[in-house]
N, C-alpha and C positions, 0 to 999 in steps of 0.2 A: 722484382729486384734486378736480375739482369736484363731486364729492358734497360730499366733507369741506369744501370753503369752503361751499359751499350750506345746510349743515346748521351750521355756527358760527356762517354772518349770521343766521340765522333765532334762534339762542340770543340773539344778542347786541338781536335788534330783540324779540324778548318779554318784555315787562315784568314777567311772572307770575314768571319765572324767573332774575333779574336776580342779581344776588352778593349785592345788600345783603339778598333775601329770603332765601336761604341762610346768610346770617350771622344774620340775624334767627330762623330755625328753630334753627340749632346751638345760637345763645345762647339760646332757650328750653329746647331740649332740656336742656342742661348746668344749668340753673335746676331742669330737675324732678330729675336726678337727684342733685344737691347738698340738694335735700328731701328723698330719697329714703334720703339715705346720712344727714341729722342726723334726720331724724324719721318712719320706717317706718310711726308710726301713723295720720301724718296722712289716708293713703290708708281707712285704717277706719274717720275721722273722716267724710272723705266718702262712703262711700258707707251706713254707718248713714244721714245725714242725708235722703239721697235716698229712703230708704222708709220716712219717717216723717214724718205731719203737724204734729206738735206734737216739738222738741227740746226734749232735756232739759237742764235746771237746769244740770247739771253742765258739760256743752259750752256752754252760754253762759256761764257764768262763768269757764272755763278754757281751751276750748279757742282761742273763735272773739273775737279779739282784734286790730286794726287794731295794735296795737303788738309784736306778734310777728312777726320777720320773715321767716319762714317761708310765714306764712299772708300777709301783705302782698303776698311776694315770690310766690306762689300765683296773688293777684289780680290784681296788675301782668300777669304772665303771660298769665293768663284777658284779662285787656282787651287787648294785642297781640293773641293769637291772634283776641278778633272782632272787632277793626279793621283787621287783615291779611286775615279774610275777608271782612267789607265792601268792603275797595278790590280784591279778587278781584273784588267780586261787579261794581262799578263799570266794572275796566278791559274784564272781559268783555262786559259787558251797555251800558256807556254809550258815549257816541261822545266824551265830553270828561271824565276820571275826577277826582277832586280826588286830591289826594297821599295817602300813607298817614300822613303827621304831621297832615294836616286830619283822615282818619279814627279818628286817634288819639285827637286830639283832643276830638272830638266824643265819642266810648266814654268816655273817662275825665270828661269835663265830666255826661253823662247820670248817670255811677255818684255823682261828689261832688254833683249836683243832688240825686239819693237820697238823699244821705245826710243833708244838710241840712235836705229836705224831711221827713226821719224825726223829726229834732230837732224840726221845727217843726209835726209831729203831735203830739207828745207833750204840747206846750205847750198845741195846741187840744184837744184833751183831758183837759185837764189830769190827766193821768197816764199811765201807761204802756201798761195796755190792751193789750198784746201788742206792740209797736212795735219794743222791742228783740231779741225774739226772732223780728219779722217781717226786720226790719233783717239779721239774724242769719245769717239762712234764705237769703233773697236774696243776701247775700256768696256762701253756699255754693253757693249755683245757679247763681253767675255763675260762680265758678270750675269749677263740673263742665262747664258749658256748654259752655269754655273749652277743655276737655281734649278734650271730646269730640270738638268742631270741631278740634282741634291735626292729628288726621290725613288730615282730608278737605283742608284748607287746605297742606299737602303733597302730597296729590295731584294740586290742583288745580294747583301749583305745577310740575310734573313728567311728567306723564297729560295733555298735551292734549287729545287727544280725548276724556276727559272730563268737563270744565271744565263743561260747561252741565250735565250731570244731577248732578253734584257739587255744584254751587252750590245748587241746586232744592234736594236732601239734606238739604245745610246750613241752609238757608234752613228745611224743615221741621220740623231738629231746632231750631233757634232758636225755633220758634214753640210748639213743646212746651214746652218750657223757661219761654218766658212764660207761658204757658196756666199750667203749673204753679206760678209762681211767685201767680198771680191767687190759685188756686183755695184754695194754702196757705193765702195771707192772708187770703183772706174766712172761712176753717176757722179760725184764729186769732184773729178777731177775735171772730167767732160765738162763738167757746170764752167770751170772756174778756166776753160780755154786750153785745155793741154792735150797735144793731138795722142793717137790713139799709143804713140810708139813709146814716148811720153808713161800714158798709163799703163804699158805692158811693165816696162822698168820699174814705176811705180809698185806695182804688185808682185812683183819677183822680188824686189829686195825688204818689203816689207810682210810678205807672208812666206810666200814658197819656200825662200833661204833658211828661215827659223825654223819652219815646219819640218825643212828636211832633216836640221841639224839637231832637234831635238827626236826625229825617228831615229837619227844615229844613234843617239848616244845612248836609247832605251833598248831597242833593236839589236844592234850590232854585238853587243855583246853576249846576248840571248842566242843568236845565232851561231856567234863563236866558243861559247861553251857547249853547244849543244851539237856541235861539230867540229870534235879535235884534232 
């Protein structure tokens, strides 16, 4: 009998493992499989995309489309799942976590700072230049990213003991992911004739800047409460 009370308080005092993170799993899960059941292809969508530097014509003009709600509902997804492993990585590793709506927050504020900054490449260059098929590309990698991390972010959720090499995992697949998302674009932009200095700027305001400004905002206040 006091196991079984010993082992409930310990459910109820772990945040990792909390109802609303289970609800938050289910209702993702049931998101892919409602994909799965109106659009079988989309899975062939992504993983063509994943081993290919340059997409084609036909998938940006048809498939990969912010008004389909399919592929919307895809990314929505893809952004819970890395702001649920963020606040993983947070409750584990910090001594004062922000919420998971602050780290929601911040993921979904980074992706539309993208997107905007994508707009407002287009304009400094005046022309397209690869932008929308960089744009494009980047959707896709946030979503596979997304899926990838969906099971380590469950384990991490349920496998306590192990929460820290799981995080590390995740943390490295996260960093492939960017790495890759750089290297496409610099590939993309090289395609399409814009010199190297060109691609540096390219990539600083379209990654670096967001990446930074959403470490801030999770970070900095982590830091500053936890040194008064």
């Amino acid at each position: 009998m006091n196991g079984s009370l010993s082992t409930d308080h310990l459910r109820v005092i772990d945040p990792l493992n909390a109802e609303w993170v289970t609800v938050l799993l289910l209702g993702i899960l049931v998101m892919l499989a409602l994909t799965n059941t109106a659009s079988p292809r989309k899975w062939a969508l992504l993983g063509q995309s994943m081993f290919r530097m340059r997409l084609a014509k036909q998938i940006l003009r048809e498939e990969i489309d912010l008004q389909d709600r399919l592929f919307t509902g895809l990314l929505m997804v893809s952004v819970a799942v890395l702001a649920l492993f963020t606040w993983q990585g947070f409750v584990q590793f910090g001594v004062e976590a922000p919420h998971y709506l602050q780290c929601l927050a911040a993921v979904a504020g980074v992706l539309v700072g993208h997107l905007v900054l994508m707009g407002a490449l287009r304009i400094l260059f005046q022309g397209d230049v690869g932008v929308a098929e960089y744009r494009a590309s980047g959707l896709l990698i946030i979503i596979v990213n997304g899926l990838v991390l969906l099971p380590i972010t469950m384990l991490i959720a349920y496998r306590s003991a192990w929460r820290s090499e799981l995080l590390l995992a995740g943390a490295f697949v996260m960093g492939l992911f960017l790495l890759f998302r750089w290297v496409r674009g610099a590939w993309i932009a090289w395609s399409e004739g814009l010199s190297p200095g060109y691609i540096i700027i390219y990539l600083c305001a379209a990654e670096a800047i967001p990446l930074l400004l959403m470490i801030n905002a999770l970070v900095l206040p982590v830091i500053v409460a936890n040194h008064p």
